[in-house]
N, C-alpha and C positions, 0 to 999 in steps of 0.2 A: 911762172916761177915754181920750182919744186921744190917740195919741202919733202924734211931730213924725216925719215921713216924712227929713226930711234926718239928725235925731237920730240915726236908725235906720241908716241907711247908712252913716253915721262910725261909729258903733259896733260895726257891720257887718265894716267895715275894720277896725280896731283888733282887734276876736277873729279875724280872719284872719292880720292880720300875728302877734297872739303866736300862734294855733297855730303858723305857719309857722317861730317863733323856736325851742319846745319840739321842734317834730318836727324839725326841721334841725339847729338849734344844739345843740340836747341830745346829740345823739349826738357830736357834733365836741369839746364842750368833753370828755365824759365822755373820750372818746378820747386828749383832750390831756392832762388828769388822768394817765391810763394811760402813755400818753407820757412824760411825764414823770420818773414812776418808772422805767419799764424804763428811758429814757437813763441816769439816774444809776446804776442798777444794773449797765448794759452799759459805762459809762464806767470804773466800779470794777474790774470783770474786765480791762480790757483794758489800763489804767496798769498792772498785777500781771503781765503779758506783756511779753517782750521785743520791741523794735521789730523792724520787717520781717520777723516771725514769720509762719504762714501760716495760725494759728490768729488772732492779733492782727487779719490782713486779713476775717478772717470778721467775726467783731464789729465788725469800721468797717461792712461792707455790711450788718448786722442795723443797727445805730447809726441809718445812712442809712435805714435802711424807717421807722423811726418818726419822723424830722423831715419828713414831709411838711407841705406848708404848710397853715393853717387855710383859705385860699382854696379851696384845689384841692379839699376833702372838701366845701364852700359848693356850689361851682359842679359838683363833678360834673351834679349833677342835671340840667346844661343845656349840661354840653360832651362832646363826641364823644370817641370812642377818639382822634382824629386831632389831640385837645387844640386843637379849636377850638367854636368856640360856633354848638350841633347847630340845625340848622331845623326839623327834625321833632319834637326834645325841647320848645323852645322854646315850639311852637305847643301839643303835649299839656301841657303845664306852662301854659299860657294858658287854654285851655281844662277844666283842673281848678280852677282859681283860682276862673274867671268864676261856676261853677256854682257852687262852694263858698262864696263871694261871696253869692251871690242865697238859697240855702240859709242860712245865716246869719241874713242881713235877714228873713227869714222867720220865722227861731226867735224875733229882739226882735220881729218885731210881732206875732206868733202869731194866723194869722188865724182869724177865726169858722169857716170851714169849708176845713180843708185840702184833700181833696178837688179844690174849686175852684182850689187855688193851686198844685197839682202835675200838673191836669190836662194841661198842656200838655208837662209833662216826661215825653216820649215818645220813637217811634222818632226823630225832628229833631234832639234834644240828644245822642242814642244814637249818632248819627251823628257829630254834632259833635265827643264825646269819644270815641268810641271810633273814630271814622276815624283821628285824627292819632294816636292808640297804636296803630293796627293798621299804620300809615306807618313809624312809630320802629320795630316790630319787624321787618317787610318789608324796611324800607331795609338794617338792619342784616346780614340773614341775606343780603342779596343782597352786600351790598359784600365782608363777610367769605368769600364763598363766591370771588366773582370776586377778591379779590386774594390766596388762596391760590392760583388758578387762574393767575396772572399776567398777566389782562384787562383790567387798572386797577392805576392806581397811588395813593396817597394819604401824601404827605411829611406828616409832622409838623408842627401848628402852634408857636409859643411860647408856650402856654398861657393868653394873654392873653384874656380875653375882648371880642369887638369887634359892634357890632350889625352893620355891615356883611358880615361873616358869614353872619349869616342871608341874605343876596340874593345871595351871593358863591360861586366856584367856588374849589378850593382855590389858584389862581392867581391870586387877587383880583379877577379879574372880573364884573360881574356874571353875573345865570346867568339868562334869563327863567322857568325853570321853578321857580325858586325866590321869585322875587320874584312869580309868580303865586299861589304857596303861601300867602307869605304877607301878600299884600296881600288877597285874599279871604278866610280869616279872621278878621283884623283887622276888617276890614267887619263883617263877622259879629257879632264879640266886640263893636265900638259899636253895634250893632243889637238886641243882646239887651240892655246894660247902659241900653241909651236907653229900650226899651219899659217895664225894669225901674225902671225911673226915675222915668217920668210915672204909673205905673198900679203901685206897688210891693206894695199890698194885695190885689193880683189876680194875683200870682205868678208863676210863669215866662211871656213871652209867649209869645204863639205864631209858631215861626218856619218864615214861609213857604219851603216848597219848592223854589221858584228857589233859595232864598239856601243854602241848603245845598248842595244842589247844583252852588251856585258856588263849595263847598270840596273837594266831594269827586272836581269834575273836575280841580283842577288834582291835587290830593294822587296820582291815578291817574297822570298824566304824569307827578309827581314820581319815584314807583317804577319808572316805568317808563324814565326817564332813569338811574335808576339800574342797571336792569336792562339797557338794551342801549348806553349810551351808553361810550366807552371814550378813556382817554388812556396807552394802553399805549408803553412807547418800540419804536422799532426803529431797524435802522442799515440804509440805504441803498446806500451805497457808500463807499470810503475814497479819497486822492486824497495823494501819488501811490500807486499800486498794489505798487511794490519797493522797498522802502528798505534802509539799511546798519544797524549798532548804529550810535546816536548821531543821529541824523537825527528828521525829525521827520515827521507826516502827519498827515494829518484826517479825519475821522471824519464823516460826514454821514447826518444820520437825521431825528426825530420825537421829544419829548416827554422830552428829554433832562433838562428842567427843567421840573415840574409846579407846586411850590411857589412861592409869592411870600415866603416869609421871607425876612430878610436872613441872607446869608452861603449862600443855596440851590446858587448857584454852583459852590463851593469843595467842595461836596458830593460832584459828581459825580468819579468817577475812570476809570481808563481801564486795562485789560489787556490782554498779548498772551501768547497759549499757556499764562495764568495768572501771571503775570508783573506788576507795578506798572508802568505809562509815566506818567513824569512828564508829567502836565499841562500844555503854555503858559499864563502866568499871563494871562489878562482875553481867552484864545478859546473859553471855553463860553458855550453859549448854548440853547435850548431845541431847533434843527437842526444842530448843528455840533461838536464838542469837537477841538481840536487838541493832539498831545501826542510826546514824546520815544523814540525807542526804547533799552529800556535796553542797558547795554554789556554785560549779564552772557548777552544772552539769544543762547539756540543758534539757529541758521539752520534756516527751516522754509519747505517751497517754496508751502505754504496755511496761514497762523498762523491763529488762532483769537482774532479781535477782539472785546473786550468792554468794552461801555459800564454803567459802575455809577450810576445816575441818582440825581438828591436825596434819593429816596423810597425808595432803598437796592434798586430792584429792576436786576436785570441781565438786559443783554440781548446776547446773543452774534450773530455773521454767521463763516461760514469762508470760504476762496477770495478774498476780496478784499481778502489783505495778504501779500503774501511779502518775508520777511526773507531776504535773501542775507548769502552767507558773503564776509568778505573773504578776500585769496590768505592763505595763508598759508603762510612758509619755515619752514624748518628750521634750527636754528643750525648752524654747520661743530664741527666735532672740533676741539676746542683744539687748538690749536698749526700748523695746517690752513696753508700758506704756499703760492701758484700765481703762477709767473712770469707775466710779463707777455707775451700769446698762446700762455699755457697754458691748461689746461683743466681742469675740475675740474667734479663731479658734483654739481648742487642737491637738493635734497627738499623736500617740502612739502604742499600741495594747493590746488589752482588750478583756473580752470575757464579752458581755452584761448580756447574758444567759438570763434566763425568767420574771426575776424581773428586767430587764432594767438596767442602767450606772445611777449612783451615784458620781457627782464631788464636792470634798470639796474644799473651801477656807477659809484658818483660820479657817480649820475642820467646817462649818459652807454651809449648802447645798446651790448650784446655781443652776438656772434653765438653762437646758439644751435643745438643738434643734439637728435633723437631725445628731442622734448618730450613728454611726457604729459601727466595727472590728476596726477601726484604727481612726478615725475621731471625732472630737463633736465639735459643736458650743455652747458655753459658755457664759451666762450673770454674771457677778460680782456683786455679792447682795449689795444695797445698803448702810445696815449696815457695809461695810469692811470701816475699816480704812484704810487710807492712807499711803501708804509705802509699803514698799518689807511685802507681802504677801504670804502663801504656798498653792499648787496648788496639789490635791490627788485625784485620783481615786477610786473608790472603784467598784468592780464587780463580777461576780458572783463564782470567785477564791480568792481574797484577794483584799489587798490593796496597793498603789502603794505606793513609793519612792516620795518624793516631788519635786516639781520645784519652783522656786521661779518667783514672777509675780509683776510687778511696776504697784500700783493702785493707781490712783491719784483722785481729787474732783473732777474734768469735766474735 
């Protein structure tokens, strides 16, 4: 009795797709079955707690472990730690298929002499499959070694699955090393499914040398792009070099923004001496970040600048930010009153620098005596009017906070 070679092939498919149902989906539903008991069981315990309890908070984070989505347990199998859809998983998940595929068609047409129909499934197909799984494991142990190491960065995708991916660098770019990957096994994969096609009673075909070898060179570049290729941040220089609290400066560097998500931006933040600096809203960019100095932070004459990148890695520079100190007065003694070309003793700290202390009253200069770091003796220029007067420093960093000073006629 012969049977119909196209017969075979549909059918072929069909016991592929349900194992693939059985072996995938089975675990997922069983799962969601499970799921769904523990929520209602963890739901019960935790209505029986009081709110903003710390026990109640536990249970919401167990709660949350079992609503993962039915997607994400589907697609594991072909998306990366970096929740985007893997090039190396991809192709060995192609490549198990194709065989399993052919194996199949084999079983319905079960030919007269196996032997003959498996002779060609050798070291070629050895290669096939088991190159792009020795890729998946290689890639992985090199990424995760280098981005403990801080040699690489890899932001987080949206989970989304997108084919462009597979040709894509985590920036969205394409990447040629990846689109050689997998454009030459693709070749491959219609080159085996084609021979198996015309000649399907004669088994796996035989695939020539070149053609394999047109997977296993790129797949070698691929690890090896993964092994010395790098998009680590660093910071360059900052611009201007001395700012006040409140002021702002930028940050200029490398790799500040690896990710192409949306909202990657918003990601990155910005430290001084450990400190939060408000960000400028719409100045990051993958060489640049500009951002705010906070008011709270102490004066440091080499701060410690840190740029925190999309992909959550930091990258520090010292020497190339000093926050200076403004002057700062000293309130006077309640009740403190100095006539007018009288004198009266300030405190504070200031830094004179080379063009000497500068003290305003009623913004209006006094003459000053035996000035230090911290000290000056102060006459009240004759012209002040009488009453609560304001008392400013000025020095060779900025200008002080006022104090107030009771100036009377004599």
């Amino acid at each position: 009795m012969s049977v119909n070679p196209m017969s075979v092939k549909w059918w072929a498919l069909i016991w592929l797709v349900a194992l693939l149902v059985v072996i995938v989906f089975g675990p997922v539903l069983a799962d969601r079955m499970r799921a769904a008991g523990m929520k209602k069981s963890l739901e019960r315990r935790r209505d029986k707690l009081p709110k903003n309890s710390e026990e109640r908070g536990k249970l919401d984070e167990e709660l949350a472990k079992w609503q993962r989505p039915v997607r994400a347990r589907v697609l594991g199998v072909v998306m990366g730690d970096d929740e985007r859809l893997s090039t190396t998983k991809s192709v060995a998940l192609l490549w198990t298929l194709v065989i399993a595929y052919v194996i199949l068609a084999l079983i319905l047409v079960w030919p007269s002499d196996w032997g003959k129909a498996l002779q060609n499934l050798n070291g070629s197909y050895l290669a096939l499959l088991g190159g792009p799984i020795a890729t998946v494991v290689l890639s992985k142990v090199i990424v995760s070694t280098r981005l403990r190491r801080g040699t690489i960065q890899k932001p987080e995708g949206d989970g989304i699955p997108r084919l462009g991916d597979l040709v894509a660098d985590d920036s969205g770019n394409t990447d040629l090393f990846d689109l050689q990957y997998i454009l030459f096994n693709v070749v491959a994969v219609i080159f085996v499914l084609t021979g198996f096609s015309k000649f399907t009673s004669a088994g796996f075909p035989e695939v020539p040398e070149v053609l394999w070898l047109l997977t296993a060179g790129p797949a070698a570049v691929f690890v090896s792009n993964k092994a010395f290729g790098t998009n680590a941040p660093a910071i360059f220089s900052v611009d201007p070099g001395e700012v006040r609290k409140g002021e702002s400066f930028t940050v200029y560097g490398q790799n500040f923004i690896v990710g192409d998500a949306a909202g990657a931006a918003e990601k990155v933040s910005v430290q001084i001496n450990g400190a939060r600096a408000d960000v400028v809203q719409g100045s990051v960019s993958g060489v640049s970040v500009r951002a705010t100095v906070p008011e709270h932070l102490l004066p440091s004459d080499s701060a410690v600048v840190t740029v925190v990148t999309d992909a959550g890695v930091h990258v520090s520079r010292r020497d190339l930010l000093a926050v200076v100190r403004e002057p700062v007065v000293n309130p006077l003694a309640a009740g403190t009153t100095v006539a007018r070309d009288g004198s009266f003793l300030l405190t504070g700290a200031w830094n004179p620098g080379p063009h000497g202390l500068t003290v305003l009253i009623n913004d209006v200069a006094a003459a000053t005596a035996n000035a230090s770091g911290n000290a000056v003796t102060v006459t009240v220029p004759m012209a002040t009017q009488p009453g609560t007067a304001q008392v400013r420093v000025l020095d060779a960093v900025g200008r002080s906070e006022p104090v107030p000073l009771n100036v009377s006629l004599r």
